[in-house]
C-alpha positions as CSV (number, residue, x, y, z in Angstrom):
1,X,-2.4,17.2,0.7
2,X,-5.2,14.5,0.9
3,X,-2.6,12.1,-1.1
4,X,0.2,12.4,1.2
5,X,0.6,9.3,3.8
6,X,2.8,8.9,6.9
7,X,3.2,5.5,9.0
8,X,5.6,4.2,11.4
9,X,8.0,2.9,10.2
10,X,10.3,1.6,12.7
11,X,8.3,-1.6,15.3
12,X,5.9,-0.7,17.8
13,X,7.2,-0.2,21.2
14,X,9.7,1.7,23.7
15,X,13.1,2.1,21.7
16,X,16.0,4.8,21.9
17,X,14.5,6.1,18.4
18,X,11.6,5.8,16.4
19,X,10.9,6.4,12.7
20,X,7.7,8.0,11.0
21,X,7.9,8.3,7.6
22,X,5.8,10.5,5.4
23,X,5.3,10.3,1.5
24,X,3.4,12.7,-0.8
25,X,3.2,16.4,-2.2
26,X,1.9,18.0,1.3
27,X,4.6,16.2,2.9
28,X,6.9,19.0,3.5
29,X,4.2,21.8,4.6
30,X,3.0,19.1,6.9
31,X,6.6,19.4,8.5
32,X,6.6,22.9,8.7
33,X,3.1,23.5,10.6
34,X,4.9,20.6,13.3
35,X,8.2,22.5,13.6
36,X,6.1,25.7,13.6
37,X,8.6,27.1,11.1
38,X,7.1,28.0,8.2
39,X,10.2,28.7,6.2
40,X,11.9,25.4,6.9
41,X,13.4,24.5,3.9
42,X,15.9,21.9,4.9
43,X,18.4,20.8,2.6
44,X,18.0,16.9,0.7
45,X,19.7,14.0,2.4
46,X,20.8,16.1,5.6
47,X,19.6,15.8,8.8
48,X,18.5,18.9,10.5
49,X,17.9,18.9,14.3
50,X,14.4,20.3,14.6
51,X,12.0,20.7,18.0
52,X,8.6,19.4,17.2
53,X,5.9,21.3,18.7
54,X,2.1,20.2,20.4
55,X,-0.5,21.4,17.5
56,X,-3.1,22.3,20.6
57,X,-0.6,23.7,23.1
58,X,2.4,24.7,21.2
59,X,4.4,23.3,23.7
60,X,7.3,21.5,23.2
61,X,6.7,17.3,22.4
62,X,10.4,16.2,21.5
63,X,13.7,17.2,19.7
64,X,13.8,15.7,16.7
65,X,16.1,14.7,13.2
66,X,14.3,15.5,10.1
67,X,15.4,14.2,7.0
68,X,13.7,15.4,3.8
69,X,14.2,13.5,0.4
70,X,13.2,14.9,-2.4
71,X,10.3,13.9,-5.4
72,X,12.4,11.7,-8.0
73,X,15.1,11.1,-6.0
74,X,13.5,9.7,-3.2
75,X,12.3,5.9,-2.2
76,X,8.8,5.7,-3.1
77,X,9.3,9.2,-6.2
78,X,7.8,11.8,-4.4
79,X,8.5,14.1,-1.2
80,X,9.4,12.1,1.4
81,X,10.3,13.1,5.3
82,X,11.3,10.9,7.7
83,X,11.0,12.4,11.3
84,X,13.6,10.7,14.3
85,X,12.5,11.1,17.5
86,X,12.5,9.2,20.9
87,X,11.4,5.9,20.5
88,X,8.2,6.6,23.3
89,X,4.8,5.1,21.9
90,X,3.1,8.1,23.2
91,X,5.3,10.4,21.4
92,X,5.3,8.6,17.7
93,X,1.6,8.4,18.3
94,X,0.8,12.2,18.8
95,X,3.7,13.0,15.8
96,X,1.5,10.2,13.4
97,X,-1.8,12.1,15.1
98,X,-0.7,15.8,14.3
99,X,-0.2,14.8,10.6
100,X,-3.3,13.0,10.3
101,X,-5.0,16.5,11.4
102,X,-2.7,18.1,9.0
103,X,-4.4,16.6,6.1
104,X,-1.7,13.3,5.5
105,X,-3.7,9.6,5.9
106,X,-2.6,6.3,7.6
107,X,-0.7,4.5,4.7
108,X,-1.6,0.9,3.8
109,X,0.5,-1.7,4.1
110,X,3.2,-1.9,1.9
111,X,2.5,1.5,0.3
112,X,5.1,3.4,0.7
113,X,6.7,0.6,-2.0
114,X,3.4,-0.1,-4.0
115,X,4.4,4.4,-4.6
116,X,7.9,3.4,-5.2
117,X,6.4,0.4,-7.9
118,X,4.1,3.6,-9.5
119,X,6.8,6.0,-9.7
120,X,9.2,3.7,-11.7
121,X,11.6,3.8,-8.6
122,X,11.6,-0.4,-9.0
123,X,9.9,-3.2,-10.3
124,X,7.7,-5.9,-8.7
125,X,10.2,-8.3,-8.1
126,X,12.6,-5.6,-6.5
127,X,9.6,-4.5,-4.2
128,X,9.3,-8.2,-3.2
129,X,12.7,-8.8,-2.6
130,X,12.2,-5.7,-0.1
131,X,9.1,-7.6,2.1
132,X,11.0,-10.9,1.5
133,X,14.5,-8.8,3.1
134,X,13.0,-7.5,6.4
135,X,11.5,-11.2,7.0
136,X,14.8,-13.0,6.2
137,X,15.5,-15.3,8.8
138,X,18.6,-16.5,7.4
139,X,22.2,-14.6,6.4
140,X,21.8,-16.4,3.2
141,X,18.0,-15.9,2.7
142,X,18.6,-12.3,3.7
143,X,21.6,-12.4,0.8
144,X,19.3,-13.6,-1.7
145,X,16.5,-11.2,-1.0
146,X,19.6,-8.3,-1.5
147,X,20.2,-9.9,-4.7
148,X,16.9,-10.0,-6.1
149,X,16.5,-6.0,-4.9
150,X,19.8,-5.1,-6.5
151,X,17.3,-6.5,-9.8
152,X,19.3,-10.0,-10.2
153,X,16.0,-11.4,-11.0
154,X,15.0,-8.8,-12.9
155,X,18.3,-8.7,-14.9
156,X,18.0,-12.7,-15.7
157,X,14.4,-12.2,-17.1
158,X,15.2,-9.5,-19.2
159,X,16.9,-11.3,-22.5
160,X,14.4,-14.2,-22.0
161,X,11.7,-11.4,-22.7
162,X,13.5,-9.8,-25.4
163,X,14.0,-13.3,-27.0
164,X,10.8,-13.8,-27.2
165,X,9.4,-10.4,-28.1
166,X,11.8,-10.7,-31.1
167,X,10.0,-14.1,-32.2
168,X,6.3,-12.4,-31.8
169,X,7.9,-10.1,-34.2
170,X,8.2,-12.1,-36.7
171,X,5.1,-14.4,-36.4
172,X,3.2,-11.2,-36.0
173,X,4.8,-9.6,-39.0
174,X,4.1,-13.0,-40.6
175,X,0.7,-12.8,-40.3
176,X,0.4,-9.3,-41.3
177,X,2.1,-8.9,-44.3
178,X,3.6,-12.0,-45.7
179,X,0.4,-14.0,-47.7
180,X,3.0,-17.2,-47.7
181,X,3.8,-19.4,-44.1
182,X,7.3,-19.2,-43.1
183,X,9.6,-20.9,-44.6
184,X,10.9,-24.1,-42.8
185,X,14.6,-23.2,-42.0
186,X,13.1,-20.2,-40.4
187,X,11.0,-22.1,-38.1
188,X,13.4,-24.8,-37.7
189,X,15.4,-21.4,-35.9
190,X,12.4,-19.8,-34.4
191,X,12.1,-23.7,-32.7
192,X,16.0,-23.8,-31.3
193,X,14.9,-20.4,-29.8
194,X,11.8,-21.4,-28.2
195,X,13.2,-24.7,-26.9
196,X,16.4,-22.5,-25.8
197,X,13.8,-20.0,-23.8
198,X,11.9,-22.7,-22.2
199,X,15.1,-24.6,-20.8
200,X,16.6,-21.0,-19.4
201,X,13.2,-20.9,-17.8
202,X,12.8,-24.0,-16.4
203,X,16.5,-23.8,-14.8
204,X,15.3,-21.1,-13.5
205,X,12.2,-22.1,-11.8
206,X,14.2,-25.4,-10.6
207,X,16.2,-23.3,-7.8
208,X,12.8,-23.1,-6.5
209,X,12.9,-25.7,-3.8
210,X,16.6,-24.4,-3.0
211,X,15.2,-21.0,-2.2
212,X,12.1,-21.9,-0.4
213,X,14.1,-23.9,1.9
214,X,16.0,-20.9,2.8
215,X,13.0,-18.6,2.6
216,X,10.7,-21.0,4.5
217,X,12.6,-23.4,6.0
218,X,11.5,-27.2,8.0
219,X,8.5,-27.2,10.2
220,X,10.4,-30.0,12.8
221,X,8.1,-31.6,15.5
222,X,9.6,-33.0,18.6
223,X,6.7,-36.2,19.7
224,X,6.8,-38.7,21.7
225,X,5.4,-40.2,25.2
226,X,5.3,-38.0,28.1
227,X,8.9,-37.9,30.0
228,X,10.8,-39.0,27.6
229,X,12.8,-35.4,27.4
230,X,11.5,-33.4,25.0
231,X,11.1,-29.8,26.1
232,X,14.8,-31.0,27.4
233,X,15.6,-31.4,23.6
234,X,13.7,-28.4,22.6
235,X,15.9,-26.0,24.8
236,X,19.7,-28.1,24.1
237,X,18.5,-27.2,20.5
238,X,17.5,-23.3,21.0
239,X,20.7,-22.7,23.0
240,X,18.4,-21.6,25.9
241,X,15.1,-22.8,28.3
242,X,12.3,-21.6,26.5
243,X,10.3,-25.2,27.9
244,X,9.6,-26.0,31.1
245,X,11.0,-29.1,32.0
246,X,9.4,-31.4,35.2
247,X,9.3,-35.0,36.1
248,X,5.5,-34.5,36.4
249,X,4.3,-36.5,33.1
250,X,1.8,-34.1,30.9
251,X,3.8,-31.2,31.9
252,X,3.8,-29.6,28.1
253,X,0.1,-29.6,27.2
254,X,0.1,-27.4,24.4
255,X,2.3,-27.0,21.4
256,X,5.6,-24.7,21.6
257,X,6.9,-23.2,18.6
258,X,10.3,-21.7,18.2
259,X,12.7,-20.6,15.6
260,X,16.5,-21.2,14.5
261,X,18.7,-22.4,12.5
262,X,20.9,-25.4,11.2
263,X,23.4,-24.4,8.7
264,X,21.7,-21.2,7.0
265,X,18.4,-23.2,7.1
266,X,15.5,-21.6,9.0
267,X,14.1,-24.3,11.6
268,X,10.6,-24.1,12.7
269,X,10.6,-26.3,15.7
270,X,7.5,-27.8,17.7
271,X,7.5,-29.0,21.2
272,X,4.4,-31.3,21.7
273,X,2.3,-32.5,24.3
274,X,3.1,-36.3,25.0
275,X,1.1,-38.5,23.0
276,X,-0.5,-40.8,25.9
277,X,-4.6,-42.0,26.2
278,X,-6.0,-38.9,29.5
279,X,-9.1,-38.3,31.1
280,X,-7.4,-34.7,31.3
281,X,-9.6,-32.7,29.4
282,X,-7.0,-29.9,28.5
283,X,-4.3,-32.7,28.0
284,X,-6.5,-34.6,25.8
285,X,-6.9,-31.3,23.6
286,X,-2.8,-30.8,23.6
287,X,-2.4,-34.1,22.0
288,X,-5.0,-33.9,19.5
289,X,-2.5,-31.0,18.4
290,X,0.3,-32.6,18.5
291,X,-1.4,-35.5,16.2
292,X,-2.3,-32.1,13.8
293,X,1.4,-30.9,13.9
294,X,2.4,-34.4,13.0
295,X,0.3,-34.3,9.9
296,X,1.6,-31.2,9.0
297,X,5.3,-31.4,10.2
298,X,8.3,-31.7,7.3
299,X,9.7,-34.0,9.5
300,X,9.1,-35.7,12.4
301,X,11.6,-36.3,15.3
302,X,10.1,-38.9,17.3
303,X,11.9,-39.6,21.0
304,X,12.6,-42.3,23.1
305,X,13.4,-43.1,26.5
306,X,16.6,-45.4,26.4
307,X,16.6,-45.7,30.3
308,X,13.2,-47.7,29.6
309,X,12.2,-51.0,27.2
310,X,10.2,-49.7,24.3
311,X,6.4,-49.3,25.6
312,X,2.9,-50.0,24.2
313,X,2.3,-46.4,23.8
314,X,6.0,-46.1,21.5
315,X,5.1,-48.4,19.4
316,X,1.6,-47.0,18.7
317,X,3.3,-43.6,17.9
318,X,5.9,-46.0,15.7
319,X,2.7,-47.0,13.6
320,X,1.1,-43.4,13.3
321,X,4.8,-42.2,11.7
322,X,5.4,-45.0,9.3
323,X,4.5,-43.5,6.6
324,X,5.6,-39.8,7.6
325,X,9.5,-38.2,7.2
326,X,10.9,-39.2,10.3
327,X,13.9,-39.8,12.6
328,X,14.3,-41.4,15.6
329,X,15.9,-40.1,18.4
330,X,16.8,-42.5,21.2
331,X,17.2,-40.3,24.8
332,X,19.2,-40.1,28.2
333,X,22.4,-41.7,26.9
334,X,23.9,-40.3,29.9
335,X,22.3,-42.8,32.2
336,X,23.9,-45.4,30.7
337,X,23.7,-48.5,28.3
338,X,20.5,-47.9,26.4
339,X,18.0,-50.4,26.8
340,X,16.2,-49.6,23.4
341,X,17.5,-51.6,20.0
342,X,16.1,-50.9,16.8
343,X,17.4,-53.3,14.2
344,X,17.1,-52.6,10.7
345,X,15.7,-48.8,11.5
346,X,18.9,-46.3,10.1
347,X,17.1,-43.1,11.2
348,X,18.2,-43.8,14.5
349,X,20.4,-41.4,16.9
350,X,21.3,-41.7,20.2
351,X,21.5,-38.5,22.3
352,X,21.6,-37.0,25.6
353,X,19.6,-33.6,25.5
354,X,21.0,-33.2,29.0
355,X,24.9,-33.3,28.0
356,X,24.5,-32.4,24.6
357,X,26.0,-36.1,23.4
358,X,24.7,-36.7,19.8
359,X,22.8,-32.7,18.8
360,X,25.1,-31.8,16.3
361,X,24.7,-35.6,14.7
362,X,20.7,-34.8,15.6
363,X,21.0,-31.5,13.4
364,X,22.6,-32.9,10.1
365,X,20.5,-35.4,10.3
366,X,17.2,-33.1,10.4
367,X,18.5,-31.1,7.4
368,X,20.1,-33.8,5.6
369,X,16.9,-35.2,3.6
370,X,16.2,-31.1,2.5
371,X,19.7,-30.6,1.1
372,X,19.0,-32.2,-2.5
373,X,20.5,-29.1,-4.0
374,X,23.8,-27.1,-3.8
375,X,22.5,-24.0,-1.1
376,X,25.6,-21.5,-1.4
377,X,26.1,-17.9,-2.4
378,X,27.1,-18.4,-5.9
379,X,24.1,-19.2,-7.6
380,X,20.4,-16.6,-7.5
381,X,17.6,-18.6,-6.3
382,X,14.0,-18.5,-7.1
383,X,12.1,-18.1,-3.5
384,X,8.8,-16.6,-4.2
385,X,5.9,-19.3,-4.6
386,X,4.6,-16.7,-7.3
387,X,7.8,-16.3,-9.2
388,X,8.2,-19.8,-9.1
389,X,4.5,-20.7,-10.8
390,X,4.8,-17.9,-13.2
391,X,8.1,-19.3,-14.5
392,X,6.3,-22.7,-15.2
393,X,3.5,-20.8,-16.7
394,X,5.4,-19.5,-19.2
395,X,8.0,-22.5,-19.9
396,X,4.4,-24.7,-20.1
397,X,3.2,-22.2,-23.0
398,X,6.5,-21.9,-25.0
399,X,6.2,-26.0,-25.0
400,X,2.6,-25.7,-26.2
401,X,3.6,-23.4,-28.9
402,X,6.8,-25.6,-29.9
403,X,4.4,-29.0,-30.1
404,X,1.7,-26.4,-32.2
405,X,4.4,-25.6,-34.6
406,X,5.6,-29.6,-34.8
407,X,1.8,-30.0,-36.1
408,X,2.5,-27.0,-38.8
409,X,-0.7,-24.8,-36.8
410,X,-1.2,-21.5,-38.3
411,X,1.1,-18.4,-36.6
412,X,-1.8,-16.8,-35.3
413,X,-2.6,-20.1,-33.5
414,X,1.3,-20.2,-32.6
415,X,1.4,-17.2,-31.3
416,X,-1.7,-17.4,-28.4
417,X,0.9,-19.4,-26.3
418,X,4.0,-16.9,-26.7
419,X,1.8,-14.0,-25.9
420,X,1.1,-15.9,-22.5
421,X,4.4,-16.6,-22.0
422,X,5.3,-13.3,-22.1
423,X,2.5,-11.5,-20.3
424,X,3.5,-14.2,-17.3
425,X,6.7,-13.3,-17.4
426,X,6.5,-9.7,-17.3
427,X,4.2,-10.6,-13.9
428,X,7.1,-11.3,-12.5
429,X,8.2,-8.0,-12.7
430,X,5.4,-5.8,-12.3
431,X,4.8,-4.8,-16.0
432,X,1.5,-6.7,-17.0
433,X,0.3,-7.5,-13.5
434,X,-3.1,-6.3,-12.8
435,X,-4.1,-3.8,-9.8
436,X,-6.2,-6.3,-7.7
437,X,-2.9,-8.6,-8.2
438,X,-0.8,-5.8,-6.4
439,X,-3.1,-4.8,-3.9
440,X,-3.0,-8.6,-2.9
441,X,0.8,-8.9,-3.3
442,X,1.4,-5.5,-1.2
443,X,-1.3,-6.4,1.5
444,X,1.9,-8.6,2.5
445,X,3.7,-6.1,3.6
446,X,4.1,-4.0,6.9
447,X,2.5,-0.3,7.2
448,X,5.7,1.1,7.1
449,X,7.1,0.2,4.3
């Protein structure tokens, strides 16, 4: 009973349904003492419509769907019971309360997988794909992540680590019970196999800035002098008025952060607060940020007034991006002629963020420098930071073992570098990853999952 958990697992908040999910031996005799049945036995993978009782009153708290899935054939292995109810707050919190007195425990975040992991139910990288799934913000980052659960990844790394088990064989056996080295024409194919391992595994970690571009996407910040439109950019790009938009200059004194996308690419975008010398403390403080989200922006849009000549305080902007991914967006076309010329400069645009004129041209633009690979739905891509650097890990080892054998080192030497490899591989998956890595990885996750 003590190792049974139970968590929300649907978001916090008012909602036509809500989810608590329990996981764990005691599971179903929890659900019983709630139902005040103690013969429910309902049947796996069917609902049954079940009224869920007050523990200290016995009245009546809500009518409820129980679902019971059975240890083995279950998500996380063991008994698991997920309880639907009205989505009221006070409701899923007396439900998660009554089974905290009933012996379960608040699970921790992402434990219901880490149990799933345990029970042999998936691997790491499945389990990842799970976390990475419910925080697509994409279609096609949310395809990937379905890939990678459905054990893509998993599949892909599989031969490669078989490959090179098969060569540890040999070296190992090598060392054990042959008194002579191996005979050059063997290494010469223990080498093809190597540098055939270590190119699979490079291709594979080279997808990487691919898939963190869908994963991740562009941090994008809109700067510029006050009044020269851009919390009127901000909203023509989001579709809707999430800025507030004055003539009063200063009007946006603190950043604005909002999220879309261009084209299956996730877009973080920035509203700052116009870069201008103030006396206004809080003003003064909002472009100090905007200076910070400049410095840490993929790309910078900077905007101009073209109703106005180029200023003092454009040009000192101009000189703080010169060295920083930029495009320059030149404003209010609908007033007219514009009055700005930037000879020479071809990250120019001219736009109207009042009509529209010139955002689509605006978006390609803003993802064009990113798109230095093929993104589609024909090829897996690698995503995860940590997938990515273990790959490297173990292609850097196989070449370190292929330069060891050029300079005819012993196999035990040989052989310190393919063990590497393959312990970083099999991090990937789960198999050789150590607990405090997993409690770090699964700390990532929500409660509920």
């Amino acid at each position: 009973m003590k190792n049974t958990i139970v968590a929300l697992a649907t978001p916090l908040g008012r909602s036509g349904i809500g989810v608590i999910r329990l996981s764990g031996a005691g599971s179903l005799e929890i659900v019983r003492k709630l139902v005040h049945d103690e013969k429910f036995s309902p049947k796996p993978r069917f609902a049954a419509l079940k009224k869920i009782y007050d523990l200290e009153t016995s009245e009546i708290l809500d009518e409820t769907i129980i679902t019971y899935f059975q240890a083995s054939n279950s998500f996380t292995g063991e008994d698991v019971i997920e309880i639907s109810c009205h989505g009221s707050p006070v409701i899923l919190r007396q439900i998660i309360d009554f089974c905290l007195k009933l012996d379960a425990r608040m699970a921790d975040a992402g434990e219901f997988s880490l149990r799933a992991l345990a029970n042999g139910r998936m691997n790491l990288s499945q389990a990842e794909a799970i976390r990475d799934l419910i925080d697509a913000q994409s279609i096609a980052s949310a395809r990937q992540s379905v890939r990678q659960l459905r054990g893509e990844l998993s599949n892909q790394l599989q031969p490669l680590k078989d490959d090179l088990l098969d060569i540890i064989v040999v070296l190992e056996s090598t060392l054990e019970f042959v008194e002579d080295d191996l005979p050059d024409f063997q290494m010469e194919i223990i080498k093809e196999k190597l540098l055939k391992i270590a190119d699979q595994t490079g291709k594979m970690a080279s997808t990487f800035q691919a898939g963190k571009l869908l994963r991740e996407g562009i941090k994008v910040a809109l700067v510029g002098r006050p009044n020269v439109g851009k919390s009127s950019l901000f909203n023509a790009l989001l579709g809707h008025e999430r800025a507030i938009v004055t003539e009063i200059a200063g009007t946006t004194r603190d950043q604005l952060h909002e999220r879309f996308t261009i084209n299956n690419i996730p877009i973080s975008l920035i509203d700052t607060a116009g870069l201008r010398e103030t006396s206004d403390t809080v003003e003064s403080i909002g472009v100090e940020r905007s200076k910070r989200a400049m410095a840490d922006a993929d790309l910078i849009v900077v905007l101009l007034d073209g109703s106005e000549n180029l200023t003092v305080e454009d040009k000192e902007i101009f000189a703080q991006i010169e060295d920083l991914p930029h495009l320059i967006a030149v404003n209010k076309n609908d007033l007219g002629q514009s009055k700005i010329e930037l000879n020479g400069n071809s990250n120019v645009l001219h736009i109207s963020a009042k009509t529209g004129e010139g955002l689509e041209e605006l978006q390609k633009a803003i993802i064009e420098p990113f798109s230095l690979q093929e993104i589609d739905d024909t090829g897996f891509l690698i995503s995860d930071a940590r997938h990515n650097d273990l790959l490297l890990r173990a292609k850097s080892e196989i070449e370190t073992s292929l330069h060891l054998i050029d300079e005819k080192m012993s196999e035990e030497i040989i052989l310190i570098g393919l063990h590497n490899a393959l312990r970083y591989l099999g991090q990937i998956t789960g198999e050789t990853t150590t607990e405090d890595m997993l409690t770090r990885i699964f700390s990532t996750f929500c409660i509920g999952k």
